[in-house]
Structures are given as structure tokens and as C-alpha cells.
N, C-alpha and C positions, 0 to 999 in steps of 0.2 A: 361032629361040629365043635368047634371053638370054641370056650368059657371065655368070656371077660369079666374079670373082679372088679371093675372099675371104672368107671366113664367120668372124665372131668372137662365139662364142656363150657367153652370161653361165651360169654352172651354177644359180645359183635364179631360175627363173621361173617363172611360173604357169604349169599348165597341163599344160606338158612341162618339165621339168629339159632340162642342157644333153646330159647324157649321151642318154637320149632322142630329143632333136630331132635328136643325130650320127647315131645310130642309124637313123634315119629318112633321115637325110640318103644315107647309104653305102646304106643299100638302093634307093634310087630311084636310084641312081649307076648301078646293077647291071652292074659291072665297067668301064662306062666311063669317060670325064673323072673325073678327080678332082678336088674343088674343097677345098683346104686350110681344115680347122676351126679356127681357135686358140679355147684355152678362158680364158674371163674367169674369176676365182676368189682369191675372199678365201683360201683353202685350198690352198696349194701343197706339202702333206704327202707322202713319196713313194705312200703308198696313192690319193691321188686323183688322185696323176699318172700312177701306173697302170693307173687304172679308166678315166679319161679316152684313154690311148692306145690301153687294150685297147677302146672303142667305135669311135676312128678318128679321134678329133682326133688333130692334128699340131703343136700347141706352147702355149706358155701364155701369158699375160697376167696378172701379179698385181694384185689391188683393194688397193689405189688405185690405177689405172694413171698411171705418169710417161709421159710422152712419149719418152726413149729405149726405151722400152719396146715401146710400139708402133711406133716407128718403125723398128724393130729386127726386128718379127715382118712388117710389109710389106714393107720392103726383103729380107727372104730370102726371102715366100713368095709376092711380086706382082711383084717386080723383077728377082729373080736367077734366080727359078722353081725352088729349089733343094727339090723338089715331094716330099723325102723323109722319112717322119715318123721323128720321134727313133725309135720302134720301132715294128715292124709286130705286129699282131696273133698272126700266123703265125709269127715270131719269140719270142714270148712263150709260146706256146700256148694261146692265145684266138683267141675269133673274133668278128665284129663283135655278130653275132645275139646272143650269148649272155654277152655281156660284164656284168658287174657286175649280175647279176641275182640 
């Protein structure tokens, strides 16, 4: 199977929003590999940084994105493997299933 080093997922898309598709993502993980989420987002208010962390992404990316920006979120989460989200779930008192619903 496949490795991905990297998911950088936009929060409005059709279909599935980004929170969502994390959600989705961390359940099919089911405790194994973890593959770092960063979230794309016009909205970097602490409330959907939040909601964003309590799903299971692991950094951000603000719209418009500059290029130190991403190059910033690869180099810690593809390069260094510094594979630790700003705050875990279990930290906060969430959990992935039930996050921002």
C-alpha cells in the first residue's frame, strides 16, 4: 500500500467540509500511522483552530497561502517528522468521533 506524507485539506469543499474528511481520515487510521492533516483556511479564529485540532488536524495553512507558509508546514511535518499536533484531542477533552458536532 501507498504512504502519504502529507494531507493538506481545504475546510469548504463540497461534499465533505475539511473537518469531516479529518474525521474520516483518523477513523480509517484506527490507531495506526498517523498521516499529518494541515488545514487550508480563510478562518484562522481560535474557535476553528479548535475544532480543527479537536478532529485531528495537526497545523494550519492560512488562505491566501504564501509560500513560507507552506514551506514551513512540510519542512516540520514531511522533513523533520516532528509528527506532534499542536494539541491532542485527549488533551483538550475531545475526541476525534465527536468533535465539533
Amino acid at each position: 500500500s501507498e504512504t502519504v506524507a502529507l494531507i493538506i485539506s481545504d475546510q469548504r469543499m463540497p461534499e465533505m467540509d475539511g473537518l469531516e474528511a479529518t474525521r474520516e481520515i483518523r477513523r480509517a487510521e484506527n490507531g495506526g500511522g498517523r498521516t499529518p492533516v494541515i488545514a487550508l483556511t480563510a478562518n484562522v479564529s481560535e474557535g476553528q483552530r479548535d475544532r480543527c485540532l479537536a478532529v485531528g488536524m495537526d497545523d494550519f495553512v492560512e488562505k491566501p497561502i504564501q509560500n513560507e507558509d507552506l514551506e514551513r508546514v512540510v519542512q516540520k511535518w514531511v522533513f523533520t517528522r516532528e509528527k506532534q499536533p499542536l494539541e491532542t484531542p485527549t488533551e483538550s477533552g475531545g475526541d476525534y468521533e465527536n468533535a465539533d458536532r
